[in-house]
C-alpha positions in Angstrom: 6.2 40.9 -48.1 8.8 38.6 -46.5 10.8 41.5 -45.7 8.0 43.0 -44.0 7.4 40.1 -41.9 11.0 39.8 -41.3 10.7 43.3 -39.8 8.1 42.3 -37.0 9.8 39.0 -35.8 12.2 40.7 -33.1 8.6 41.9 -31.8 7.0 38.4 -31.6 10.4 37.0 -30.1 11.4 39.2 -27.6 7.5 39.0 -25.9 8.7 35.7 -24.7 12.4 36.5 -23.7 15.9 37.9 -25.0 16.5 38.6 -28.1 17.9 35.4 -30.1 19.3 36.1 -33.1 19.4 32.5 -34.4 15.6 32.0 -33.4 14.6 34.9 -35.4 16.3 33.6 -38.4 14.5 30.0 -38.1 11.4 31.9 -37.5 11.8 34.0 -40.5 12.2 31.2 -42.6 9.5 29.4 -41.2 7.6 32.7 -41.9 8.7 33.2 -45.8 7.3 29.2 -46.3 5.9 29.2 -49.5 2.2 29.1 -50.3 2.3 25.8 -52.2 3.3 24.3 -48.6 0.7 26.2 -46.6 -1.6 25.1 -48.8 -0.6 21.4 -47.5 -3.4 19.9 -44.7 -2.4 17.6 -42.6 -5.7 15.7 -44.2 -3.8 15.7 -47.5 -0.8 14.0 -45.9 -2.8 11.5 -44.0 -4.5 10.8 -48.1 -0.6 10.8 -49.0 0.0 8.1 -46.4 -3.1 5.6 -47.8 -2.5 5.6 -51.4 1.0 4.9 -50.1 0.1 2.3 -48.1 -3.1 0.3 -50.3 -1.1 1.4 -54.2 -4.0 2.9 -55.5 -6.3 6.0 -54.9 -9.1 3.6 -55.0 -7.8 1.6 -52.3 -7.1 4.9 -50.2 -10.7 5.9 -50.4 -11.9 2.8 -48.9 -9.3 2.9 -46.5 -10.4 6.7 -45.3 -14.4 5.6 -46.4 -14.2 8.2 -48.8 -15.3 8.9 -52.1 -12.5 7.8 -55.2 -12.6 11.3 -56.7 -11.7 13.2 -53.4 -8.7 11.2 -53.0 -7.3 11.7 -56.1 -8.2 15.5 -56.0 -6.1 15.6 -53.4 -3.6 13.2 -54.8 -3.1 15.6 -57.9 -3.0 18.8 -55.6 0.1 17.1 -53.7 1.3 16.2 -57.0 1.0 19.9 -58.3 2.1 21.6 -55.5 5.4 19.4 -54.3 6.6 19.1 -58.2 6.6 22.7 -58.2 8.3 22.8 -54.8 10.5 19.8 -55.5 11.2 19.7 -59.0 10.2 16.4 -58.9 6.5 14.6 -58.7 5.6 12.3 -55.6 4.2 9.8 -57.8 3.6 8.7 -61.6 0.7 7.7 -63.0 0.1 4.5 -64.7 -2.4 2.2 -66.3 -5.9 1.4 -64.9 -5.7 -1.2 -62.0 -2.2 -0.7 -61.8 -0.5 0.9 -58.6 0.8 4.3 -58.5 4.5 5.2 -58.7 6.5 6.7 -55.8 9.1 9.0 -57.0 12.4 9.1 -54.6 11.0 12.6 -53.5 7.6 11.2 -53.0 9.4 8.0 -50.6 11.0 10.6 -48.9 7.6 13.1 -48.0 6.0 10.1 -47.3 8.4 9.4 -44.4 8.4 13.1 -43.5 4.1 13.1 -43.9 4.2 10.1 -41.5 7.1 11.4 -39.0 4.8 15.0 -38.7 1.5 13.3 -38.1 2.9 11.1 -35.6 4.6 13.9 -33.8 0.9 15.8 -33.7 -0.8 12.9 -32.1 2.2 12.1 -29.5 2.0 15.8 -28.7 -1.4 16.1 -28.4 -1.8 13.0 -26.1 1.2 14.2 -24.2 -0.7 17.3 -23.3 -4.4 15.3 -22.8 -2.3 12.9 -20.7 -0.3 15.5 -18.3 -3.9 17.3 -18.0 -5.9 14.8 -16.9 -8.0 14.4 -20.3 -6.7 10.9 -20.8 -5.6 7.8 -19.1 -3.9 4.3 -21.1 -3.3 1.5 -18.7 -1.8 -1.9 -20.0 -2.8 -5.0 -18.3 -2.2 -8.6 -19.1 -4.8 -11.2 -19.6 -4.1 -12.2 -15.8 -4.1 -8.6 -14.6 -7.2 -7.6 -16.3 -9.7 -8.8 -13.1 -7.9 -6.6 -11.2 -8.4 -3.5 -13.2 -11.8 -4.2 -14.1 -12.7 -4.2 -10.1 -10.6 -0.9 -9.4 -12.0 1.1 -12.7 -15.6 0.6 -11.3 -14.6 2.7 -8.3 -13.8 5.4 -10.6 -16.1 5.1 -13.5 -18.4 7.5 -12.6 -16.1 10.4 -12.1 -14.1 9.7 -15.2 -17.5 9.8 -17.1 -18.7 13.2 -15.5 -14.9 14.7 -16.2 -15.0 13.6 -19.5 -11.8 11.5 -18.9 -11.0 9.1 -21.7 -9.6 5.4 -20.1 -7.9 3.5 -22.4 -7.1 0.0 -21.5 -4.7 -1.9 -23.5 -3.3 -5.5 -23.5 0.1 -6.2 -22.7 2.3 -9.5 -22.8 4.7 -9.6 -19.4 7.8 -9.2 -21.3 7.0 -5.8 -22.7 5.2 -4.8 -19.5 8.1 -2.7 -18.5 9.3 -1.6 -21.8 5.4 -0.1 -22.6 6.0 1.9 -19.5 9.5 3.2 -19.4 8.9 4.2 -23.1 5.5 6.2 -22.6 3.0 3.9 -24.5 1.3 3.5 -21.4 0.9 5.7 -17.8 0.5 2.5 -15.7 0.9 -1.4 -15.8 -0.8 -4.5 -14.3 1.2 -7.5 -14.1 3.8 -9.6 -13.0 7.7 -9.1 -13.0 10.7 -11.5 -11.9 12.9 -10.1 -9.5 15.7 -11.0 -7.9 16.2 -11.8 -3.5 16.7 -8.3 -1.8 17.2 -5.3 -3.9 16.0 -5.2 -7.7 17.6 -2.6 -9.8 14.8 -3.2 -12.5 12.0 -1.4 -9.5 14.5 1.7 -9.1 12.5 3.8 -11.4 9.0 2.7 -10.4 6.5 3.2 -8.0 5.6 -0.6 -7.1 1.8 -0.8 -6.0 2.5 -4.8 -4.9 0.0 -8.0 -4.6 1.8 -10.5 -3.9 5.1 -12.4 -4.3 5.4 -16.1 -5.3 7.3 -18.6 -6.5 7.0 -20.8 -9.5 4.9 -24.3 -9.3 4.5 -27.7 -12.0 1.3 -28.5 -13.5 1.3 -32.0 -14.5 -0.4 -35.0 -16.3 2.4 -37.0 -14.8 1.7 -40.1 -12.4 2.2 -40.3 -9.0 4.8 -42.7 -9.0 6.7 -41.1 -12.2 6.0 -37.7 -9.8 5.2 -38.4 -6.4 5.8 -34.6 -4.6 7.6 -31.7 -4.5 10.1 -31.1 -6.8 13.8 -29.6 -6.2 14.6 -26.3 -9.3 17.8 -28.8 -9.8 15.3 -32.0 -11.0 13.7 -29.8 -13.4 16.4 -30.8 -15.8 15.6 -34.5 -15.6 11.9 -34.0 -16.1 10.4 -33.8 -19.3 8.6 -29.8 -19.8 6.1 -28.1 -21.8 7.9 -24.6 -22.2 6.7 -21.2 -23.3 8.5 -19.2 -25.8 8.7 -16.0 -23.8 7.7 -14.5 -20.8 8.3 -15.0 -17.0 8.8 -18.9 -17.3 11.4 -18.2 -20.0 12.7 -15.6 -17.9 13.6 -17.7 -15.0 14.7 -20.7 -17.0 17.0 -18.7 -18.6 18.4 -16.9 -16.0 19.0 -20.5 -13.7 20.0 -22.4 -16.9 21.7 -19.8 -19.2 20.5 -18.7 -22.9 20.7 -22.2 -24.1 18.5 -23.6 -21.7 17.2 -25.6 -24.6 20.1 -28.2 -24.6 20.3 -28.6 -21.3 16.7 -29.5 -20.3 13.9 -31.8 -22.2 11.5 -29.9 -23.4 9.3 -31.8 -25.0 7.1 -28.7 -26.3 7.0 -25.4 -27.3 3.8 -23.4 -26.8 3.1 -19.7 -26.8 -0.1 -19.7 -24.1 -0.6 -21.2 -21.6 -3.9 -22.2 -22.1 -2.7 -24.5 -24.9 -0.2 -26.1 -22.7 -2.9 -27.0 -20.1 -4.6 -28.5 -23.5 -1.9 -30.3 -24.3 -1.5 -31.8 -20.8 -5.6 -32.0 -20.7 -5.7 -34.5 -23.5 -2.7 -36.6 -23.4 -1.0 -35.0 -26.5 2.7 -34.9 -24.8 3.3 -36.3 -21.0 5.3 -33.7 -18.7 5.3 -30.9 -16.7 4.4 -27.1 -17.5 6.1 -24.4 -15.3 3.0 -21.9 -13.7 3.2 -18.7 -11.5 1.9 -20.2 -8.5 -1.5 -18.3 -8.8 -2.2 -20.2 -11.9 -1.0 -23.8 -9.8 -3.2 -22.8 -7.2 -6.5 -22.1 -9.3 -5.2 -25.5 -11.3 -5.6 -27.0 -7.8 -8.5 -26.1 -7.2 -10.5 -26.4 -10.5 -10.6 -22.8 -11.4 -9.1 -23.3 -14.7 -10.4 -24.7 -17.9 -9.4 -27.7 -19.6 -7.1 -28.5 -16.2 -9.6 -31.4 -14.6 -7.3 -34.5 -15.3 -4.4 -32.5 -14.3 -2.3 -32.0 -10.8 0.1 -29.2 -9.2 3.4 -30.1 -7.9 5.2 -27.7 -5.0 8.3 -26.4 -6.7 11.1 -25.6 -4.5 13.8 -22.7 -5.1 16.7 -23.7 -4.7 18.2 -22.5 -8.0 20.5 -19.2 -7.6 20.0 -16.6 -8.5 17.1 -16.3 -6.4 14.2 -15.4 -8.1 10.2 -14.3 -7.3 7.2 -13.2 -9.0 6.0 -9.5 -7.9 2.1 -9.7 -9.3 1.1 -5.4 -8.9 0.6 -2.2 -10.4 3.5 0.2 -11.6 4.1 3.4 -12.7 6.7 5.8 -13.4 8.5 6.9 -10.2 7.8 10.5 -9.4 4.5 10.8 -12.3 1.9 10.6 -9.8 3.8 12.9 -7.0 4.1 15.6 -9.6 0.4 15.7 -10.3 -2.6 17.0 -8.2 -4.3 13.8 -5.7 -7.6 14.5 -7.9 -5.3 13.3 -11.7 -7.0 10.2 -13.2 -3.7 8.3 -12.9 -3.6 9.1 -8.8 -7.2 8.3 -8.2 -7.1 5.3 -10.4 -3.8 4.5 -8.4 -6.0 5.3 -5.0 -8.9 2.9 -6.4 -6.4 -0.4 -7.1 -5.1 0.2 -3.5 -8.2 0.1 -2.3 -9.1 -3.2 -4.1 -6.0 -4.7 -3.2 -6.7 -3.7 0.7 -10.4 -4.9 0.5 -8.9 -8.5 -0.9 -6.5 -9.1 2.2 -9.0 -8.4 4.6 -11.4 -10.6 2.8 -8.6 -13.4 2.5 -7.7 -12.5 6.6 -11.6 -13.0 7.6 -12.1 -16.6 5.1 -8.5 -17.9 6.9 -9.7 -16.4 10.5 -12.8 -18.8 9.6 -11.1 -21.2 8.9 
């Protein structure tokens, strides 16, 4: 039989070009697999991957909201069929409550079992993706308004197209990463760059907001902090710091990677939310470095648990010089290579259209006033 099928690959190769010896001969083998592996579903590998993961085929099954007996059906067909392949089981058995037994061949299909699956769902949302079929944005907390406003203008014909939008939260520092990786097909957000041209933007198309600067919120006292402060008295002043992010990004690059022993931090915090809390209530007395959004809607009351507290005017006079580009971001060249009806162009089209309808709004309230 193998030689038979060996006998028809040239056929089935040279339909889709020249005649490659060396493909043949992967393609024969691949042909000549043996039935114990074409018995193997990819649902048997995903079971694989649960008892691996929860121990016990009892702890799979709830995991997969199956019955006990199905997973371990499977378990002992896996078992069968791979110590036959293998000469070796994937796992041993052992007493009641106790978890099962990865062999070293069963560690290793585990890893493969894992490796294939994941390959089938990157491929499959690879295709969805270029097609049209799907759509994953990532958006950060401060972001997400924006994106909320924009998908509205689409909603309707990404329901009737059956388009699936996935929306997914991103922290700034990996807002860059997510997309030059492929987790995501577009970003909202904030990045720091640098006075004239940024190399980090080469490789994006930049939909942009705004650029800003950086301000204080503060709990200090007039007289301790009576107005706008100079980037070379930040050192003297005593800060609430984040542990990551923009802030840290700036700090660092004006102060260098041990920024910590050169300025008075006088808290650590990983929101920002909590540092306006610990402002709010007295806990520590200092300063908190904001985007200058966020010192703006401090300002003016907009934020919660900010009502005792004050924004300072920072000024830039650190080098190198650095801003704040708040916008959307995509992959340079993605949306050029797709047709003007793709989700990611029209969703592209909708935030441009949101961001337009903002400045004329803003230009009509300042014309007012």
């Amino acid at each position: 039989m193998r030689s038979a099928i060996t006998r028809k690959v040239p056929n089935l190769v040279s339909t889709a070009g020249p005649f490659k010896p060396q493909a043949t001969k992967s393609l024969s083998r691949l042909m000549g697999s043996p039935p114990p592996l074409l018995d193997t579903t990819l649902d048997q590998l995903r079971t694989l991957l649960a008892v691996h993961e929860t121990g016990t085929a009892l702890g799979a099954a709830r995991m997969l909201g199956r019955e006990q007996s199905s997973v371990q059906k499977q378990l002992d067909t896996l078992n069968r069929n791979f110590g036959e392949l293998c000469g070796e089981p994937l796992v041993h058995k052992r007493g009641r409550g106790m978890t099962v037994l990865f062999t070293d061949t069963g560690e290793a299909l585990v890893h493969t079992a894992r490796n294939t699956l994941g390959t089938w769902l990157d491929e499959i949302h690879e295709r969805r993706r270029r097609l049209g079929g799907t759509l994953t944005v990532g958006t950060t907390r401060y972001t997400l308004g924006y994106l909320s406003e924009a998908s509205e203008r689409v909603r309707t014909e990404f329901a009737n197209r059956g388009i699936d939008l996935k929306v997914v939260h991103v922290r700034t520092h990996e807002l860059l990463d997510k997309l030059s990786s492929g987790q995501v097909d577009l970003v909202c957000g904030s990045v720091v760059t640098t006075t004239g041209a940024d190399s980090a933007l080469s490789g994006l198309d930049v939909l942009e907001w705004r650029r800003s600067d950086l301000s204080l919120v503060t709990n200090l006292p007039h007289d301790q902090l009576p107005g706008p402060v100079a980037g070379t008295e930040l050192a003297a002043l005593p800060l609430v710091m984040p542990v990551g992010g923009l802030i840290t990004e700036f700090v660092r690059r004006w102060f260098g990677n041990d920024y910590r022993n050169r300025l008075d931090i006088v808290a650590e915090i990983d929101s920002a939310q909590y540092g306006f809390e610990l402002l709010h209530y007295g806990l520590v007395r200092g300063c908190m470095l904001v985007v200058e959004g966020i010192g703006e809607a401090v300002a003016e009351g907009r934020m919660p648990s900010t009502s005792s507290l004050r924004t300072v005017k920072l000024i830039s006079d650190l080098q190198p010089g650095l801003r704040i580009l708040a916008g959307a971001f995509a992959r340079r060249g993605e949306r050029a290579s797709y047709a003007g009806d793709h989700p990611l162009n029209l969703l592209w089209q909708a935030l441009t259209e949101r961001h337009e309808a903002y400045q004329r709004q803003n230009s009509r309230t300042t014309a007012r006033s």
